[in-house]
C-alpha positions in Angstrom: -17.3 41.3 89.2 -20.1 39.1 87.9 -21.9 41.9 86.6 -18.8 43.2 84.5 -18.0 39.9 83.3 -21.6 39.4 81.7 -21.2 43.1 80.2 -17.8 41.8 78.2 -19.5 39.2 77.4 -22.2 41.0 75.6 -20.0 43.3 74.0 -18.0 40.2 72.5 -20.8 38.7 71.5 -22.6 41.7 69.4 -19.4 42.9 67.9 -20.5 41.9 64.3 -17.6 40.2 61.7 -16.2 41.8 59.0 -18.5 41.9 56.1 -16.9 40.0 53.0 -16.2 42.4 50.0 -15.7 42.1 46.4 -18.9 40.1 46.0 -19.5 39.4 42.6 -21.4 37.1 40.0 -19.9 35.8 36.7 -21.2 34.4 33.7 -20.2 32.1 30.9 -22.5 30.1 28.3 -25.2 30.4 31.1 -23.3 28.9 33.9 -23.4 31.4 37.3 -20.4 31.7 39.4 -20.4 33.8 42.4 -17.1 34.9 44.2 -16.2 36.4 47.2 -12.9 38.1 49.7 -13.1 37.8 53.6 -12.9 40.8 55.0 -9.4 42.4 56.6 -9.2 40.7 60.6 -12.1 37.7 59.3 -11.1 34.7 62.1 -10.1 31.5 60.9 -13.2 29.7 62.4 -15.4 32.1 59.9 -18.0 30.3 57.7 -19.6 32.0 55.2 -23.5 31.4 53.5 -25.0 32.3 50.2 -28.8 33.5 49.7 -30.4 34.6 46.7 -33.9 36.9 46.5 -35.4 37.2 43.1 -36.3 40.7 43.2 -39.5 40.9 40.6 -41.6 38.6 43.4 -39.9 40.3 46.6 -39.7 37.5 48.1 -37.3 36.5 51.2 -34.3 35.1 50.9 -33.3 31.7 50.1 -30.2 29.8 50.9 -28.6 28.0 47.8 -28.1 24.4 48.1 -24.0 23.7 49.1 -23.1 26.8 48.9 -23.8 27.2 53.4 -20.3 26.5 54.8 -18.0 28.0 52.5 -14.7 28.8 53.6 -12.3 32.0 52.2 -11.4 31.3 48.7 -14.2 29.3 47.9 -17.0 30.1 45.4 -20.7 29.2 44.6 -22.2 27.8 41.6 -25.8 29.7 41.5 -26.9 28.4 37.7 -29.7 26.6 39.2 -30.3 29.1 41.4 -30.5 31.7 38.8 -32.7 29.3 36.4 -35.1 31.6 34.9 -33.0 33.9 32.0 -35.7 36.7 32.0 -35.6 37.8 35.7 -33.4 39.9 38.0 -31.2 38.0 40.7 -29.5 39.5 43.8 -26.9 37.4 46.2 -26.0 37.6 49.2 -22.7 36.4 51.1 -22.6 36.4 55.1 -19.8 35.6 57.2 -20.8 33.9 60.2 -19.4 32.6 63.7 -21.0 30.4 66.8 -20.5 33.4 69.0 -20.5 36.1 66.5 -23.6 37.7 64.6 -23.4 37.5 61.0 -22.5 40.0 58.6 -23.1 40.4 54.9 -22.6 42.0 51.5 -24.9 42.1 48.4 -23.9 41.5 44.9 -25.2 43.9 42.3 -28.4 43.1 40.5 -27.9 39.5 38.0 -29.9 39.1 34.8 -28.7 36.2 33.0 -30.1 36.9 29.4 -28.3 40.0 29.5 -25.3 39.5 31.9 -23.9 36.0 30.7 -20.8 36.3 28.0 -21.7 34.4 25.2 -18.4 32.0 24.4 -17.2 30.8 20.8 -19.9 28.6 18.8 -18.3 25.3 17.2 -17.9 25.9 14.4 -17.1 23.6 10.9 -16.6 24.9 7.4 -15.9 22.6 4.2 -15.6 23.5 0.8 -18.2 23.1 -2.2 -16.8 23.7 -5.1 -17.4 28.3 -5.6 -19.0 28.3 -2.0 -18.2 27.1 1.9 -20.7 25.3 4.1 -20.7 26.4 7.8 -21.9 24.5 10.7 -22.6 26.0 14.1 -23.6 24.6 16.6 -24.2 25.8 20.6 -21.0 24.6 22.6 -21.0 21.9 24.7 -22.2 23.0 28.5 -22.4 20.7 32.0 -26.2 20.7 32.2 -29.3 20.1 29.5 -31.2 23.3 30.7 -27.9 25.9 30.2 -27.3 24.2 26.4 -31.2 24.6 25.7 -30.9 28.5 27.0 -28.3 29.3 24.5 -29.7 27.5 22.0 -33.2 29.9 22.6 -30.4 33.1 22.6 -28.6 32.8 19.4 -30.2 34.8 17.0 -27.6 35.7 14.2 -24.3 35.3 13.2 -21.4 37.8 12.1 -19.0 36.3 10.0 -15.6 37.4 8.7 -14.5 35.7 5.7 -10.6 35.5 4.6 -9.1 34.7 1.7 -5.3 33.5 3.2 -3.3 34.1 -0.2 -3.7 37.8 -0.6 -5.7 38.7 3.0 -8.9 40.0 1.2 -11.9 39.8 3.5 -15.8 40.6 3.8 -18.2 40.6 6.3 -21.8 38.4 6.5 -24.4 38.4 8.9 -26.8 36.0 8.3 -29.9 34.6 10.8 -28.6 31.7 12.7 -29.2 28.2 11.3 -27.1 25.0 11.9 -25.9 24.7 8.9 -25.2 28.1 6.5 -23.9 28.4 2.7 -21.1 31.4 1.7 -21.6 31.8 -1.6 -19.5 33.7 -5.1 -16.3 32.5 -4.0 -13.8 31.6 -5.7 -13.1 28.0 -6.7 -9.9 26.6 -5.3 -8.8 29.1 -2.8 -8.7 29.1 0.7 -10.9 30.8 2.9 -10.7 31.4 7.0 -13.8 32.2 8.8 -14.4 33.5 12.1 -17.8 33.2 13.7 -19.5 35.5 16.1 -23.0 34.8 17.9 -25.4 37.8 18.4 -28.5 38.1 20.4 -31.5 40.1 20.9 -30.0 42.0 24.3 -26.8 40.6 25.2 -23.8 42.1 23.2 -21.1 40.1 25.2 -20.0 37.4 22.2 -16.8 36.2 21.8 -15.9 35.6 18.6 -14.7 31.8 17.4 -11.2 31.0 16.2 -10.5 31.3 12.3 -11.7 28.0 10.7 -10.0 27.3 7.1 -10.8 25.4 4.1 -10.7 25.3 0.6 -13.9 26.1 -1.6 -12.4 23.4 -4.0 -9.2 21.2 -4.4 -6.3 23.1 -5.1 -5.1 22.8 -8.7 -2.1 21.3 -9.2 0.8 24.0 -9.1 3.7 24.3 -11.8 6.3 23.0 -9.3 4.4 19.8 -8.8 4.6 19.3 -12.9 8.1 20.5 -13.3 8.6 17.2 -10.2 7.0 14.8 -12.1 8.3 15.8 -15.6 11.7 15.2 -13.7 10.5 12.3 -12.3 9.7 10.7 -15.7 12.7 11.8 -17.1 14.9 10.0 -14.5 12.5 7.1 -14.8 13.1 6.9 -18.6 16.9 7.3 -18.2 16.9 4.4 -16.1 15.6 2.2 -17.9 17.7 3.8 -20.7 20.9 2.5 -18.5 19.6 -0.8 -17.7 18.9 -1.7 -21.1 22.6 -0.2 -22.4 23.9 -2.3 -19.7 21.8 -5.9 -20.5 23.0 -5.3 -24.3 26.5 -4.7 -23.7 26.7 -8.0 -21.5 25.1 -10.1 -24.5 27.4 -8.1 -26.6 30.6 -9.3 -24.3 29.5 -12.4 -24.7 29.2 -13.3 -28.6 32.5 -11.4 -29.1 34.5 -13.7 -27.8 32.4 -16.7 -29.6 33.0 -15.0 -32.7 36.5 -14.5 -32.5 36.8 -18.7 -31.4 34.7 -19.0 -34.6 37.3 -16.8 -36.7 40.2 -18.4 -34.9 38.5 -22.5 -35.9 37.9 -21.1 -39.1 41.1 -19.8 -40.0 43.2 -23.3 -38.6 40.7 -25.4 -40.1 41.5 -24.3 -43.9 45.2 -24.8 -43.1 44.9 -27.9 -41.7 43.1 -29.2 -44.5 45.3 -27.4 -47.3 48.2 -29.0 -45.4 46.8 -32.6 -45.6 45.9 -32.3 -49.1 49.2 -30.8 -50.1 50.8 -34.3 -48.4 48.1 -36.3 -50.0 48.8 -34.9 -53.6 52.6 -35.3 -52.7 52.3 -39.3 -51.4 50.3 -39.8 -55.1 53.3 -39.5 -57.4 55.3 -41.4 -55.2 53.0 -44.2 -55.7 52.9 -43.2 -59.5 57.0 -43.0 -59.7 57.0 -46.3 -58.3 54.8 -47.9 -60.5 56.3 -46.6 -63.7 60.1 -47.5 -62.3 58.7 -51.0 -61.7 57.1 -51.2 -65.5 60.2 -50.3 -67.2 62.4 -52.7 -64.7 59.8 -55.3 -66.1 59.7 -54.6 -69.7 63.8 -55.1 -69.1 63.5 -58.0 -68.1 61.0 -59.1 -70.8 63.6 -57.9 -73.3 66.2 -59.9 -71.9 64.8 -63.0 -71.2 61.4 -64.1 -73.5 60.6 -66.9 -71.4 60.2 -65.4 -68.3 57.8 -62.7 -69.8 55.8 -65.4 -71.8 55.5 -67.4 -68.0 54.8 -64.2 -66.0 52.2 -63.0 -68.7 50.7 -66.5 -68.4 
């Protein structure tokens, strides 16, 4: 009984796990991912380890620094591990228990010069008067040694210029530089250009989104003079109205002033005419009175001598 016991035993323990599958190393502006599937009946307590060989020294393999208790579904960052661009990488993932023997799949061969996928540069255009300038410039990555091995890759640039008002286009290559002039274009249109890295051995580029500017400032379009004529013209006849309106309010007001001065003018005359008409009548009154008191004198002077002779004394 003790003796069959020790045999299960022993057949438990050298029944090897499933082997993961799908193993499988991606690429992107020089940072390494590596990804993995558990294989169908994997137990739950499975742990599974990443090792890398470089092949060119044939060296053993080395285990890759938090990348030793994965669990399913997680994945490994090997950019460190895969440091050198020039040589040829291999992983390995093994799935592991405490009472079970390991078991493990090998990616396919990794170069990362040729193998990475080169992503969109960034990119800045602006105009300058018949030409663009272009800026590129390697996109921003997590470490200092992945931005300085792009920055060694790029060795050209394919460019696809577009004019947006009637869709004509051209095609430049030109030797990478930071900074780039697009020249014979033509002033005051607008251009959209679409950058694409290229390298000596890797093909796998993708291309930048359209970046537009104009090569100068726009003229001015015949709508925008037709606004401001209009605008003037309203401008003009308000002040047209204003004015009409300030000089018919002065002219309200002297008309009645005026017509007060007509009205004065016309009573005064009468008034006068009337007292000098009842002047001129209260004169030869005064004269008719006189002359009837002469001859009533010069009556009595006939009559009676004396009296005259007295009163002329």
């Amino acid at each position: 009984m003790g003796l069959w016991m020790l045999l299960l035993l022993h057949l438990v323990v050298c029944v090897s796990l499933p082997a993961p599958f799908n193993v499988s190393v991606t690429s992107f502006n020089m940072e390494h991912t590596l990804s993995f599937l558990p294989g169908p009946g994997t137990p739950a307590n499975t742990r599974f380890r990443v090792q890398v060989i470089h092949l060119s020294r044939r060296n053993s393999w080395k285990p890759v620094a938090g990348c030793l208790e994965l669990t399913a579904g997680q994945t490994c960052n090997l950019t460190r591990a895969f440091k050198d661009p020039f040589r040829h990488y291999q992983a390995r993932v093994q799935a592991c228990t405490p009472t079970q023997a390991c078991n493990g799949t090998l990616s396919r061969q990794f170069q990362p010069l040729t193998d990475t996928v080169l992503g969109p540069p960034d990119v800045s255009v602006s105009g300058c008067g018949n030409c663009l300038i272009l800026q590129v410039h390697v996109p921003t990555t997590r470490g200092i040694q992945q931005q300085r091995n792009l920055q060694d890759l790029y060795r050209g640039l394919v460019l696809l210029v577009r004019r947006t008002r009637d869709g004509a286009q051209f095609m430049l290559k030109l030797p990478y530089n930071k900074e780039s002039v697009i020249n014979y274009l033509q002033p005051g249109a607008e251009y959209c250009v679409t950058v694409t890295v290229t390298t000596i051995l890797n093909s796998k580029s993708v291309p930048s989104k359209p970046h537009c500017a104009f090569s100068s400032p726009p003229p001015v379009s015949s709508s925008v003079h037709v606004a401001v004529g209009l605008l003037c013209a309203f401008c003009v006849l308000g002040v047209l109205l204003v004015g009409l309106a300030v000089y018919s309010g002065r002219l309200t007001f002297r008309l009645p002033g005026q017509h007060l001065a007509r009205t004065l003018s016309y009573i005064l005359p009468q008034g006068q005419s009337r007292e000098m008409s009842g002047h001129e009548r209260s004169v030869p009154q005064h004269e008719e009175d006189s002359v009837q008191l002469s001859s009533h004198a010069s009556k009595r002077c006939d009559e009676g001598e004396e009296d005259c002779g007295l009163t002329a004394k």
